[in-house]
N, C-alpha and C positions, 0 to 999 in steps of 0.2 A: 606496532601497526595493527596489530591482530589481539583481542581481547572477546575470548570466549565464557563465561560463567553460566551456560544455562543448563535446567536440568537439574536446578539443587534446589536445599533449600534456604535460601538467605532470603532475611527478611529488612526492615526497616526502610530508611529513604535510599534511594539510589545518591553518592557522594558527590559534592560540588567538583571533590576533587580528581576527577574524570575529566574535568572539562582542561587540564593540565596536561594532559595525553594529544597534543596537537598533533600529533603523524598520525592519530587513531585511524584506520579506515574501516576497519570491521568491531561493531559493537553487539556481542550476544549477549542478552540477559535475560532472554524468556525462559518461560517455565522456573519462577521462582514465587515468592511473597513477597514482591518488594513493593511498597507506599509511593506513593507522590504525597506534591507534583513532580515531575521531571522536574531537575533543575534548569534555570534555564540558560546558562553557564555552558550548557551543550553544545547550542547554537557555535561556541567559539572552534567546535569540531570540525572545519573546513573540508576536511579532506574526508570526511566520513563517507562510504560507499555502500555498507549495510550498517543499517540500524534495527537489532531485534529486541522488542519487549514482549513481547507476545507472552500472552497468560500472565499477566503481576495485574493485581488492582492497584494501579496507579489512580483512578477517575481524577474525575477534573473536565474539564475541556479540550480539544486538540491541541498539541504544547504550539505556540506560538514561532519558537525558535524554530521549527520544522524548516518555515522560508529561508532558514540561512545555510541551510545545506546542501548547497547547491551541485552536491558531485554524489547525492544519493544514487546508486541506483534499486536500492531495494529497503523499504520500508516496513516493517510490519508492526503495527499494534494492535492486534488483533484479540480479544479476550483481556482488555485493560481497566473496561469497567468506564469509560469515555462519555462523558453524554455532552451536549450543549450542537451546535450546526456545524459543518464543514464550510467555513469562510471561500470564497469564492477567490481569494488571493493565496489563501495557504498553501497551495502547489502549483502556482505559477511560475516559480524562479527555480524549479526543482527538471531543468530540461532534458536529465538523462533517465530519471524515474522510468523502470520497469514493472518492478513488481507495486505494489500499494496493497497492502489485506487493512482494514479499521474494521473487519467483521465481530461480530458478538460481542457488543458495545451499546451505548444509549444514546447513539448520533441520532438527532432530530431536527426536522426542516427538510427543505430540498436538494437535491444534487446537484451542485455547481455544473453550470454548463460548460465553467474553464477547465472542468478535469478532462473535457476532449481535445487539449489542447498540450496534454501529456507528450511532447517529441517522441522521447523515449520510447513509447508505445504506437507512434505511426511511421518513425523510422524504419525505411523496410530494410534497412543494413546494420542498423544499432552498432551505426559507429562511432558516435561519441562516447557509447556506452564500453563496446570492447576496448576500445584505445586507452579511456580510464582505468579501467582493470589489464591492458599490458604495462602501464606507466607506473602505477601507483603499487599493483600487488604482484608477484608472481603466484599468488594461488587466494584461493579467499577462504575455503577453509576443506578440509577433508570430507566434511558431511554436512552442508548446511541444507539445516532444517528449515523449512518456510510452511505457511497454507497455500496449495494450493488446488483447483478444484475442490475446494470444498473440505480436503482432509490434509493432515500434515505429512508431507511426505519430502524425503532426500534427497537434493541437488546439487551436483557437482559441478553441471556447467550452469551456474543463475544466468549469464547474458544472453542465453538463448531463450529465456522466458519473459513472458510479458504479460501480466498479471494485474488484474484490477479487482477486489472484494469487498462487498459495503454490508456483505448479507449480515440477517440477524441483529438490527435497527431500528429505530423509528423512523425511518427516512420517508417523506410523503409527496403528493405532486406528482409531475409527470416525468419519465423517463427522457433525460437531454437528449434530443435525436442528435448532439454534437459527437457523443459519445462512440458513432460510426465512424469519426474521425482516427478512431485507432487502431488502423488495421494490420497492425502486428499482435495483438491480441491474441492471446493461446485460450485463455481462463477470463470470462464474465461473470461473476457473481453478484446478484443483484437481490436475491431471493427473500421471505420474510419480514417485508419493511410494509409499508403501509402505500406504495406506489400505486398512483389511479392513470385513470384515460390508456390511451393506446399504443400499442408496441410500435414505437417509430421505427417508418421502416429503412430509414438508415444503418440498423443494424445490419441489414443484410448484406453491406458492406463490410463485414467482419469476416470475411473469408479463410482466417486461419482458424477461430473458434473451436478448438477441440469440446469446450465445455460450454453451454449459458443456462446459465438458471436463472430465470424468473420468478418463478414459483412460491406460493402464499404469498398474495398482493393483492392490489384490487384494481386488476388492469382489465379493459373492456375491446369490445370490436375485435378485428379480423385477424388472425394469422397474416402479417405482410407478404404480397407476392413476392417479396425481393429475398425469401428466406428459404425459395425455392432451387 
């Protein structure tokens, strides 16, 4: 159920034969050298609840199979080397989704207006999400490492976080005011992309927001009153 390898250095393609591990629910493989593509054999991982690549130059495009992991709650590819757009279906079927980092990447286009549409992240009891992790694991791992705000840092309880990071992209257009939709929100990251027009102020409905960054964009007009 539990498969940790991150933190070395192993190289080559990440194995079809992973996709064999059907009780998987925790996958660590960041901080390595490993190749893509993902295989896409992964998708048959149903039960997966964290998925870590984080740091391998995998590139390519966002893996495709992502949509069939429907019991994610924590995603990170963050530093994979990723370019092509964020499909507007690729995490829709994904309803427990917490965390999401695809930071320091080459995502290009706009931000799907369906990622406000994240449950997981405006459930204000993330009960679908704890109820997964009492059924499926009794712990998920001793120290998992994740980004968030911006640096990598140690979590032992992930259900209590709720975490979105696109920074360091090409991502362009306007900011989805859907986006206010998630107001279990700890960590917004948006920072570094090529984002225009104006800070919707739906944001201001982000009430738990410990962190937002916007910052190096090319976003124009007012501070929203609703940020008051």
């Amino acid at each position: 159920k539990f498969l940790r390898l991150d933190n070395n250095q192993l190289s080559g393609d990440v194995p079809q034969s992973l996709s064999l591990l059907n009780k998987l629910q925790t996958l660590d493989l960041s901080y390595n050298s490993l190749t893509g593509p993902l295989p896409s054999s992964l998708g048959n991982l149903s039960s997966l609840i964290i998925l870590n690549i984080h740091g391998n130059p995998i590139g390519g495009p966002l893996p495709s199979f992502i949509g069939s992991l429907d019991q994610l709650l924590v995603l990170d590819l963050g530093s994979c080397d990723l370019n092509g757009s964020i499909a507007s279906s690729t995490f829709a079927s994904l309803p427990q989704l917490q965390v999401l980092v695809l930071s320091n990447n080459h995502l290009s286009g706009s931000i799907p207006s369906s990622l406000g549409q994240l449950q997981g992240m405006t459930n204000s009891d993330h009960g679908s999400s704890v109820q997964a992790i009492e059924e499926h694991v009794n712990y998920i791992t001793d120290d998992l490492d994740i980004t968030f705000k911006g640096e990598n840092a140690t979590y032992h309880h992930v259900e209590l976080l709720a975490d979105l990071d696109l920074s360091n992209n090409q991502l362009d257009g306007p900011i989805p005011p859907e986006l206010g939709n998630l107001t279990q929100l700890l960590s917004l990251d948006l920072s570094r992309n090529k984002l225009d027009g104006e800070i919707p102020s739906a944001l201001g409905k982000l009430v738990k927001l410990e962190s937002l960054d916007l910052s190096q964009n090319g976003l124009e007009g007012e501070i929203p009153q609703s940020f008051n």
